[in-house]
LOTOR-875296 format. One line per 2 residues: number of its first residue (from 1); for each residue x, y, z of N, C-alpha, C. Coordinates in steps of 0.001 Angstrom, whole numbers, plus 500000, padded with zeros to 6 digits. Example, Ala and Ser with C-alpha at 12.3 -4.5 7.8 and 13.67 -1.06 7.14 Angstrom:
<rs>
1> 513190 494310 507800 512300 495500 507800 513200 496700 507800 ~ 512850 497750 507080 513670 498940 507140 512900 500030 507870
</rs>
This chain:
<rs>
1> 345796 036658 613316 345878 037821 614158 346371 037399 615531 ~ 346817 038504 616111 347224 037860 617680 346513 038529 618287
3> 346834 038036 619616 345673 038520 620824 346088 039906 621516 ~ 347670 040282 621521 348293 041947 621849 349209 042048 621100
5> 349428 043886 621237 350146 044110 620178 351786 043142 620345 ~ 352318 043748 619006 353606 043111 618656 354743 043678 619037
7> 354274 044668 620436 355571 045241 620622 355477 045865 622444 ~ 356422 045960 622861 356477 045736 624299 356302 047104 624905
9> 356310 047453 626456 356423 048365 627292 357196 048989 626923 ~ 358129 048926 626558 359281 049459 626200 359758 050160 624828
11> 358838 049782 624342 358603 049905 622623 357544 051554 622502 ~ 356651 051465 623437 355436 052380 623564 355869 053463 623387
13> 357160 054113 623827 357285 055725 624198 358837 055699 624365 ~ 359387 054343 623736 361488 054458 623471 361521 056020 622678
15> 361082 056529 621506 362317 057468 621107 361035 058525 621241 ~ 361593 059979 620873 360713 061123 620700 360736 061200 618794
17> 359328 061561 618245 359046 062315 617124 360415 062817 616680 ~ 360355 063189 615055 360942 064134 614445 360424 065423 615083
19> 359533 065786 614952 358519 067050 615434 359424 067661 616614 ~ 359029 066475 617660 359490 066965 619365 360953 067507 619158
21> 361630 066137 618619 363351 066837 618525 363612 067781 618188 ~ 363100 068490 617167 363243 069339 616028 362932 070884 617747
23> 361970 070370 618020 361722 071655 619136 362156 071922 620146 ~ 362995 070385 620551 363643 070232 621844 364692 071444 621591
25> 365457 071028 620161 366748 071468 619819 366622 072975 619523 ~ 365264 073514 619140 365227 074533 619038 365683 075602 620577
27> 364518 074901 621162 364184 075027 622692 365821 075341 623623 ~ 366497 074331 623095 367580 074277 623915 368671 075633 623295
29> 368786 075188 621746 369584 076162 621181 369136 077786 621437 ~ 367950 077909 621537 367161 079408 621741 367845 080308 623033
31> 367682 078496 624234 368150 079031 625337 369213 079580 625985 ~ 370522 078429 625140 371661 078687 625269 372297 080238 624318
33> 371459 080614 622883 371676 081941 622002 371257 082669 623259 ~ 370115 082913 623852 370399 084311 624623 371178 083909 626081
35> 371227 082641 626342 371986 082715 627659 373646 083620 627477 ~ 374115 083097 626465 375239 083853 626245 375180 085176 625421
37> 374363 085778 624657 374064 086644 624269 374460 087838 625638 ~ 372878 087421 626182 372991 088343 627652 374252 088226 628396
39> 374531 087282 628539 376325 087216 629227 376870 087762 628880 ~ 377711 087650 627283 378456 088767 626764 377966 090323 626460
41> 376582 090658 626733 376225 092059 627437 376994 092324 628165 ~ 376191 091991 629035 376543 091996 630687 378092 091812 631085
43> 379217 091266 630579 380132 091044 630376 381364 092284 629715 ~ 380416 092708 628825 381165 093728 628261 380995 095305 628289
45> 379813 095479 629115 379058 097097 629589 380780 097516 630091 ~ 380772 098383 629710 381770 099485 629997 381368 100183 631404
47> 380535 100421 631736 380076 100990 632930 379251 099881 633595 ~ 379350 100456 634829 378691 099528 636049 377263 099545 635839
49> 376294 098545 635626 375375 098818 635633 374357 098855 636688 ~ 373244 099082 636594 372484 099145 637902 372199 097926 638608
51> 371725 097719 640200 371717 096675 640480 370460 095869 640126 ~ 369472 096329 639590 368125 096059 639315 368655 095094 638140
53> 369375 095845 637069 368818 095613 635619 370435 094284 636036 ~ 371326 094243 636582 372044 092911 636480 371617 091449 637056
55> 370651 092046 638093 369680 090876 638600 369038 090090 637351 ~ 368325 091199 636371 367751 090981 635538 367984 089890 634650
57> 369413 090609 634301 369919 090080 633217 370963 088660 633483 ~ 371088 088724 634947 371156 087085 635559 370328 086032 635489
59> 369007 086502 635891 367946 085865 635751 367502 085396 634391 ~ 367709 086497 633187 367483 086006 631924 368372 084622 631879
61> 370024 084829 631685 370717 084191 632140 370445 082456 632737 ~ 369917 082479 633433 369507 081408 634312 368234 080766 633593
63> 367516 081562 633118 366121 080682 632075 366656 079967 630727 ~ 367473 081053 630218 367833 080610 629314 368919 079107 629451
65> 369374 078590 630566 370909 078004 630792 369971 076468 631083 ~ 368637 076719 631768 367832 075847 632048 367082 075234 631142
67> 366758 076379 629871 365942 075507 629146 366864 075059 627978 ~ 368006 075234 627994 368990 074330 627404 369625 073372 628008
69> 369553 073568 629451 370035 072344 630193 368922 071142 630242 ~ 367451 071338 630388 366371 070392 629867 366299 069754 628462
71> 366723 070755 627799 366473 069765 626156 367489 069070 625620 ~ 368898 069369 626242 370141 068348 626604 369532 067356 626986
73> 369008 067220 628301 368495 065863 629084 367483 065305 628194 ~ 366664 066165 627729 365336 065114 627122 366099 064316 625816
75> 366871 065332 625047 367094 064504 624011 368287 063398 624357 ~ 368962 063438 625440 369639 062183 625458 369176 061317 626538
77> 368340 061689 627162 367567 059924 627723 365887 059015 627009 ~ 366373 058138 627329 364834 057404 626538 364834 056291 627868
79> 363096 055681 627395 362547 056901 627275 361796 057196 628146 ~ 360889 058305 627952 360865 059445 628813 359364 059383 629712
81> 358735 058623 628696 356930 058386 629741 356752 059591 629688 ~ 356925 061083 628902 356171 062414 628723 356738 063028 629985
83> 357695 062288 630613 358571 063508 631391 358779 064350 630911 ~ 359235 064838 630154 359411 065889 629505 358666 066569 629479
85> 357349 066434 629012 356569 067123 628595 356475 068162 630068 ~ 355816 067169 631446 355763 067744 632626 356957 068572 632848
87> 357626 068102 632785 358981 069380 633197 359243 070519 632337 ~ 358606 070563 631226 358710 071643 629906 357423 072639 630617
89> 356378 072055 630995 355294 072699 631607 355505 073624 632879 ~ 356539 072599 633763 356557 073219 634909 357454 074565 635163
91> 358500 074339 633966 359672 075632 633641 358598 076710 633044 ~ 357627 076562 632292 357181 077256 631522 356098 078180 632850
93> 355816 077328 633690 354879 077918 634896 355636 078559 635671 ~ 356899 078181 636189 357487 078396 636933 358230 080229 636228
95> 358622 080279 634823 359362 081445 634205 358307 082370 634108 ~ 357398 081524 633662 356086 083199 633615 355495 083479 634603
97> 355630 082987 635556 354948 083560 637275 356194 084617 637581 ~ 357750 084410 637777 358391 084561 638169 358692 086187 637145
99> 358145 085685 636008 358328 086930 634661 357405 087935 635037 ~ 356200 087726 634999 355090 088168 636064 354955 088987 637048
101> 355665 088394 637879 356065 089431 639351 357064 090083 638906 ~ 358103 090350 638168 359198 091426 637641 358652 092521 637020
103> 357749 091731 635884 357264 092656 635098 356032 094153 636230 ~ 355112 093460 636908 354276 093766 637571 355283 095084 638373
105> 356587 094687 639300 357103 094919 640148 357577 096398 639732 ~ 357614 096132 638314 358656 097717 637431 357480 098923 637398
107> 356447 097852 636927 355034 098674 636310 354281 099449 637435 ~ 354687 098895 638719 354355 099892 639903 354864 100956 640015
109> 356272 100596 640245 357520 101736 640186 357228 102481 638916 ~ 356902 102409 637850 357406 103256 637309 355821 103550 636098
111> 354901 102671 636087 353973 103049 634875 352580 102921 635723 ~ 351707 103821 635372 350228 103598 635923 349565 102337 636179
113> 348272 102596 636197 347361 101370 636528 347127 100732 635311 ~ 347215 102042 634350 347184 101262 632935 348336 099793 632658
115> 349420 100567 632988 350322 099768 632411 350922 098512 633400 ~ 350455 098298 634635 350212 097445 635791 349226 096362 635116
117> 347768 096980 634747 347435 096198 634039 347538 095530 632869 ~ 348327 096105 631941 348725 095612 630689 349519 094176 631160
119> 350917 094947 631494 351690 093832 631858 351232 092584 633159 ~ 350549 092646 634024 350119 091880 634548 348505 090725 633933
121> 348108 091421 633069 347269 090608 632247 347769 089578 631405 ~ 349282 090375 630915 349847 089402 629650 351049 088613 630802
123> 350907 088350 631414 351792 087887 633036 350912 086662 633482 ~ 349803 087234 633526 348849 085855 634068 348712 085123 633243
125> 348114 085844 631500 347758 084796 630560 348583 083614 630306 ~ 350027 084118 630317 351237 083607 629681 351238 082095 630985
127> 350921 082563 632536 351357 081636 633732 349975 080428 633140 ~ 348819 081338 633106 347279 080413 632652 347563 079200 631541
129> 348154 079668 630313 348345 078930 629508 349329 077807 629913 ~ 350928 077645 630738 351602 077534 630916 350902 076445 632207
131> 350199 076731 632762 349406 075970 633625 348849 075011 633000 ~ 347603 075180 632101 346834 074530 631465 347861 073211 630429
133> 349037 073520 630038 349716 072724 629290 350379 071801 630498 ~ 350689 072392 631494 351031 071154 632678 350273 070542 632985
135> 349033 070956 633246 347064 070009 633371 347771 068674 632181 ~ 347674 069364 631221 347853 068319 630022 348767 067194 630114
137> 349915 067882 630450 351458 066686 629956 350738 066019 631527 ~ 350492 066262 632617 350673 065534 633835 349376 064612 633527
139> 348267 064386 632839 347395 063657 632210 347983 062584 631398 ~ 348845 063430 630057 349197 062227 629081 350221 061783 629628
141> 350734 061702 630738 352143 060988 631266 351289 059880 632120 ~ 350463 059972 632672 349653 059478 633819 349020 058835 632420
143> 348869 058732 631823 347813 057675 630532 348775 056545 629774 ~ 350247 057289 629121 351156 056467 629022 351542 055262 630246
145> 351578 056293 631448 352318 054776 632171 351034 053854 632440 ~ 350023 054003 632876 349008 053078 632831 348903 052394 631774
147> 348721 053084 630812 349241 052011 629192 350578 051187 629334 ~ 351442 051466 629636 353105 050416 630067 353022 049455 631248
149> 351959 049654 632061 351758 048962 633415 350733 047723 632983 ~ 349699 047936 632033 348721 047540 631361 349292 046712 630583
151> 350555 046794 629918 351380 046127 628864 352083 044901 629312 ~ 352894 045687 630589 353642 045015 631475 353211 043816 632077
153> 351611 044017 632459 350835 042823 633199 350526 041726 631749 ~ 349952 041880 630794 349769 041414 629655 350957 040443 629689
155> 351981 041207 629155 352974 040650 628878 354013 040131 629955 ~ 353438 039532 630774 354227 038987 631800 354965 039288 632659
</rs>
């Protein structure tokens, strides 16, 4: 037997899962189907549309262009120390806060307290969860590199 493992810092966290890829690619492809989806909407309305709903549909636009521009990056750099993960978290916090206040913003203008609360309940949950998974990745990234630093000293 030996005294550490048989494989280096570098070895710990080089490639991503079948699993991860499989979701990156989803992730990315999802983003880029409605990024251009909504484009060629928006692109092809025959009439001018309002200025509200083209903001909108920019903004869709822009989530979607991002979370295909992230799963580009994750799947072609290694490796990653669960970067990813943190930056998958922080888009995900960052789109449902931002989804959140839109949604909230309409539901004033235009639907009761009922429906203020509907959509702002499923606004927070979505930011809560989206939070709680960044708690996470910013933990297991912070555990990996102490494990590679831990390796690193070991191994010379």
């Amino acid at each position: 037997m030996t005294e550490g493992p048989s494989y280096g810092p570098d070895d710990l966290v080089r490639g991503l899962s079948l699993p991860r890829r499989v979701g990156l690619l989803v992730a990315g492809l999802g983003g880029l189907a409605a990024a251009v989806t909504i484009g060629l909407l928006l692109a092809t309305e025959p009439d001018e549309l309002p200025l509200r709903t083209r903001i909108a549909f920019v903004a869709m636009i822009g989530i979607g262009m991002a979370w295909a521009g992230f799963a580009g990056w994750a799947l072609a750099r290694r490796p990653l120390f669960a970067a990813d993960r943190v930056i998958a978290a922080w888009l995900a916090v960052t789109f449902s806060a931002l989804m959140t206040v839109g949604m909230v913003t309409i539901a004033v203008m235009r639907a009761g307290p009922a429906g203020v609360l509907t959509v702002g309940g499923l606004g927070v949950s979505l930011t809560v969860v989206g939070g709680m998974l960044l708690v996470r990745a910013r933990a297991y990234r912070k555990a990996l590199l102490t494990r590679r630093h831990e390796l690193e000293r070991r191994n010379g």
